[in-house]
PyMOL CGO cylinders between C-alpha atoms (Angstrom):
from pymol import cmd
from pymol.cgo import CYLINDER

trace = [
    CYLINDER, 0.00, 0.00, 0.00, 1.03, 3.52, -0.66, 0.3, 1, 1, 1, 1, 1, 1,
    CYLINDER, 1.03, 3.52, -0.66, -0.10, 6.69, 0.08, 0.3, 1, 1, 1, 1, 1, 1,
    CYLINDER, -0.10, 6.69, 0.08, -1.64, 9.02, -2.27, 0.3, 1, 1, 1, 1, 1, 1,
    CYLINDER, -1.64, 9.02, -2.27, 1.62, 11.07, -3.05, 0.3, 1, 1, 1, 1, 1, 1,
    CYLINDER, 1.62, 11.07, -3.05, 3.41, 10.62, -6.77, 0.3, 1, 1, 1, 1, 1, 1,
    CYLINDER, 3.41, 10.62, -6.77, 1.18, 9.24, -9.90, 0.3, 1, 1, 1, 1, 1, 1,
    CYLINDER, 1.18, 9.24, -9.90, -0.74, 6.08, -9.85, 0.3, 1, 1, 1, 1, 1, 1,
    CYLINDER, -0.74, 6.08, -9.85, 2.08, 4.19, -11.76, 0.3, 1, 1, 1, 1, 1, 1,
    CYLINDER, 2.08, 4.19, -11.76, 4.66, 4.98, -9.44, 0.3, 1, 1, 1, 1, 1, 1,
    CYLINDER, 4.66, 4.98, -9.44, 2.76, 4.09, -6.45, 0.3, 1, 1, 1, 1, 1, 1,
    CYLINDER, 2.76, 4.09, -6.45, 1.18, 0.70, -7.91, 0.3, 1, 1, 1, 1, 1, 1,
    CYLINDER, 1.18, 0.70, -7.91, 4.73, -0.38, -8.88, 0.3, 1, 1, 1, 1, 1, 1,
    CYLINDER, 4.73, -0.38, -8.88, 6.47, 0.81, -5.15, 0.3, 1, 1, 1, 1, 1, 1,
    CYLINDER, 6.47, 0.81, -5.15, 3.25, -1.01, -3.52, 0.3, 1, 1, 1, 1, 1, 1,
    CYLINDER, 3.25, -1.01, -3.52, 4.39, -4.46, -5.84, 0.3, 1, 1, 1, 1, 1, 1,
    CYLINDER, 4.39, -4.46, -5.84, 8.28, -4.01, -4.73, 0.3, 1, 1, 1, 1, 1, 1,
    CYLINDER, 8.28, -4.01, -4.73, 7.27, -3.41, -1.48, 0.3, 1, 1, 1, 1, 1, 1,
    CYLINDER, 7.27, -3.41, -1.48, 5.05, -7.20, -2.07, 0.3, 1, 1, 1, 1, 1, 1,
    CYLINDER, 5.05, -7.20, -2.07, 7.50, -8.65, -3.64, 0.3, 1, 1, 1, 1, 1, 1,
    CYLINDER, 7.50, -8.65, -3.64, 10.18, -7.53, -0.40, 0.3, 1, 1, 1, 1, 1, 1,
    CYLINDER, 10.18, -7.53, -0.40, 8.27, -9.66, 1.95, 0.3, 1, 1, 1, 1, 1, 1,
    CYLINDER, 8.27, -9.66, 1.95, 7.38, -12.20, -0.32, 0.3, 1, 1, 1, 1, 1, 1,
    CYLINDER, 7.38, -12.20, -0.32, 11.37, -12.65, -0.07, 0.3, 1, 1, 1, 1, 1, 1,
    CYLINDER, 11.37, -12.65, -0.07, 11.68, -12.18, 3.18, 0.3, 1, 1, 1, 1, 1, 1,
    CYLINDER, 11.68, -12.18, 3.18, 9.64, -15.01, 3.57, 0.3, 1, 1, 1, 1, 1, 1,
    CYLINDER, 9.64, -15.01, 3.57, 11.22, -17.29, 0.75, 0.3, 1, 1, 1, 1, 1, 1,
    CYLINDER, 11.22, -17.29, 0.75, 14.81, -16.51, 2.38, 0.3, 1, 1, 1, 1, 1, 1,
    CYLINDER, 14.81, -16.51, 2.38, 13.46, -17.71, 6.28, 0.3, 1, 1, 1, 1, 1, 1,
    CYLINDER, 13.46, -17.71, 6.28, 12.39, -21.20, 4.02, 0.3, 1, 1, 1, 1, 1, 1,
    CYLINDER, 12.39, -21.20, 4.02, 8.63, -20.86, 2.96, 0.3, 1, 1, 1, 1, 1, 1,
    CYLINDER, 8.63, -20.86, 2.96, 7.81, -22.44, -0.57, 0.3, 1, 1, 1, 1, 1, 1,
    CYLINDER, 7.81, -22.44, -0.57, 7.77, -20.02, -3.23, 0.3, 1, 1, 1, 1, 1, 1,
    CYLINDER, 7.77, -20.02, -3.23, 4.55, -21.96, -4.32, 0.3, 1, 1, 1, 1, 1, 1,
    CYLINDER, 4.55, -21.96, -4.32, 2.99, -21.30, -0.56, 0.3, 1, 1, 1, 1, 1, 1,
    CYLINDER, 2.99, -21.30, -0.56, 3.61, -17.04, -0.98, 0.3, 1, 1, 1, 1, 1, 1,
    CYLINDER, 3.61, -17.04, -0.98, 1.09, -14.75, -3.44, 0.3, 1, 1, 1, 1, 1, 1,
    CYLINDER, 1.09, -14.75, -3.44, 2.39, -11.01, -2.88, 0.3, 1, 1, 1, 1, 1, 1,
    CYLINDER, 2.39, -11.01, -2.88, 0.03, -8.18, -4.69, 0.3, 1, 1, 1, 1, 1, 1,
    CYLINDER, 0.03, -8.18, -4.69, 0.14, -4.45, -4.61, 0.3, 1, 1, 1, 1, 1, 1,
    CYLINDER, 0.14, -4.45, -4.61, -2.53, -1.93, -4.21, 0.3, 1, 1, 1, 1, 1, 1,
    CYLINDER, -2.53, -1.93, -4.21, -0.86, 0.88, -4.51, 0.3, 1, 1, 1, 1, 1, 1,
    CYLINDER, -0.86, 0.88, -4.51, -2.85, 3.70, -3.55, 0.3, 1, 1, 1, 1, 1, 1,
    CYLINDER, -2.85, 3.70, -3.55, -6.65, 2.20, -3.68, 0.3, 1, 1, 1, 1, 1, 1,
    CYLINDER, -6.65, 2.20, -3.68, -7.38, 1.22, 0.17, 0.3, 1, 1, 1, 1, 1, 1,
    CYLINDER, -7.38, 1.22, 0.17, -6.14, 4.03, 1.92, 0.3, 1, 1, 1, 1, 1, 1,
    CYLINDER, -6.14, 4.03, 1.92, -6.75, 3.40, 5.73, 0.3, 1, 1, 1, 1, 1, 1,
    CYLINDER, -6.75, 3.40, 5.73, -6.33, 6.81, 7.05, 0.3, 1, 1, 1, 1, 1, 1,
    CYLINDER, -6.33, 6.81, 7.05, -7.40, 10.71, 5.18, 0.3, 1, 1, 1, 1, 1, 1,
    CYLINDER, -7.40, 10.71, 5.18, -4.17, 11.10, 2.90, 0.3, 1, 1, 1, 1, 1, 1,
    CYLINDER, -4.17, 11.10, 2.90, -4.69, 14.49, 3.25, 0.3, 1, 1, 1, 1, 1, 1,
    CYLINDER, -4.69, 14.49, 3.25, -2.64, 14.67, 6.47, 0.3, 1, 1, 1, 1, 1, 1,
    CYLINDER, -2.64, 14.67, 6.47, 0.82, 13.25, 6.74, 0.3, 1, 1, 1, 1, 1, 1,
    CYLINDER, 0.82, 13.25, 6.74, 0.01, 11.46, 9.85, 0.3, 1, 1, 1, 1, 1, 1,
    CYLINDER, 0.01, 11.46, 9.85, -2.28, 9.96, 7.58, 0.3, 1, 1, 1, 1, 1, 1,
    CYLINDER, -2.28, 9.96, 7.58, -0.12, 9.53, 4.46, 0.3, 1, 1, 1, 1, 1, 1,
    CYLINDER, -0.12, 9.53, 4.46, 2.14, 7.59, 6.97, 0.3, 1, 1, 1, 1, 1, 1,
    CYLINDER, 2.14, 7.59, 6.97, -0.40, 5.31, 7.86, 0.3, 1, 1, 1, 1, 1, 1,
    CYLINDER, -0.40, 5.31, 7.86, -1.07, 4.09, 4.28, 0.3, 1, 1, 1, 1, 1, 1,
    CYLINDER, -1.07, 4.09, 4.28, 2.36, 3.73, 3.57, 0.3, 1, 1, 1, 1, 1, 1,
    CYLINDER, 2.36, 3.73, 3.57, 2.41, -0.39, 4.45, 0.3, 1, 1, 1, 1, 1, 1,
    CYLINDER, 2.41, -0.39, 4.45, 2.33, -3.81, 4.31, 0.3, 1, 1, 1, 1, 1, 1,
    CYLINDER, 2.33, -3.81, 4.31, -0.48, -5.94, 5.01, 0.3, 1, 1, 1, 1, 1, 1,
    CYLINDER, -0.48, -5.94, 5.01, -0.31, -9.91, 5.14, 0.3, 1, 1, 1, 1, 1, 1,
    CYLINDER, -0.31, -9.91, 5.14, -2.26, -12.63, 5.38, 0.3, 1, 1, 1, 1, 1, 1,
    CYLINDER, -2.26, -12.63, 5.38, -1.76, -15.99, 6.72, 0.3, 1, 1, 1, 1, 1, 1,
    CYLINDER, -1.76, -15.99, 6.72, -4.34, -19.10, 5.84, 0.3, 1, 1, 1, 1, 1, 1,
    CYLINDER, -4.34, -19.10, 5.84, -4.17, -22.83, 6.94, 0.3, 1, 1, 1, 1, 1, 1,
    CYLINDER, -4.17, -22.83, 6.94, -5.11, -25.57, 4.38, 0.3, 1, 1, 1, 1, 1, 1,
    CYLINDER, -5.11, -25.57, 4.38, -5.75, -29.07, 5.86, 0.3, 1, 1, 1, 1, 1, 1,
]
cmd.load_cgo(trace, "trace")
């Protein structure tokens, strides 16, 4: 995630590096490549009013998930 600042491009493609960063975190600590999806969102769910930079600061991260399959 990303906060509103810089073009939609540029934020969509930091959002992905910043994905595909803990995507190989997690690859280098010895999860499966095939276990890891990583996506970016860029700028499209802000969680706080980008309008502030308290704000922008919040919706500058990283998000994960994790799910267990039997």
């Amino acid at each position: 995630h990303t906060d509103s600042q810089g073009d939609d491009a540029m934020n969509m493609k930091l959002s992905e590096d910043r994905a595909a960063a803990v995507k190989k975190y997690l690859e280098d600590k010895g999860v499966e490549d095939a276990r890891i999806k990583s996506f970016g969102h860029g700028e499209e769910m802000p969680i706080a009013d980008n309008g502030t930079s308290a704000g922008r600061a919040k919706n500058r991260r990283v998000e994960f998930k994790v799910e267990f399959w039997e």
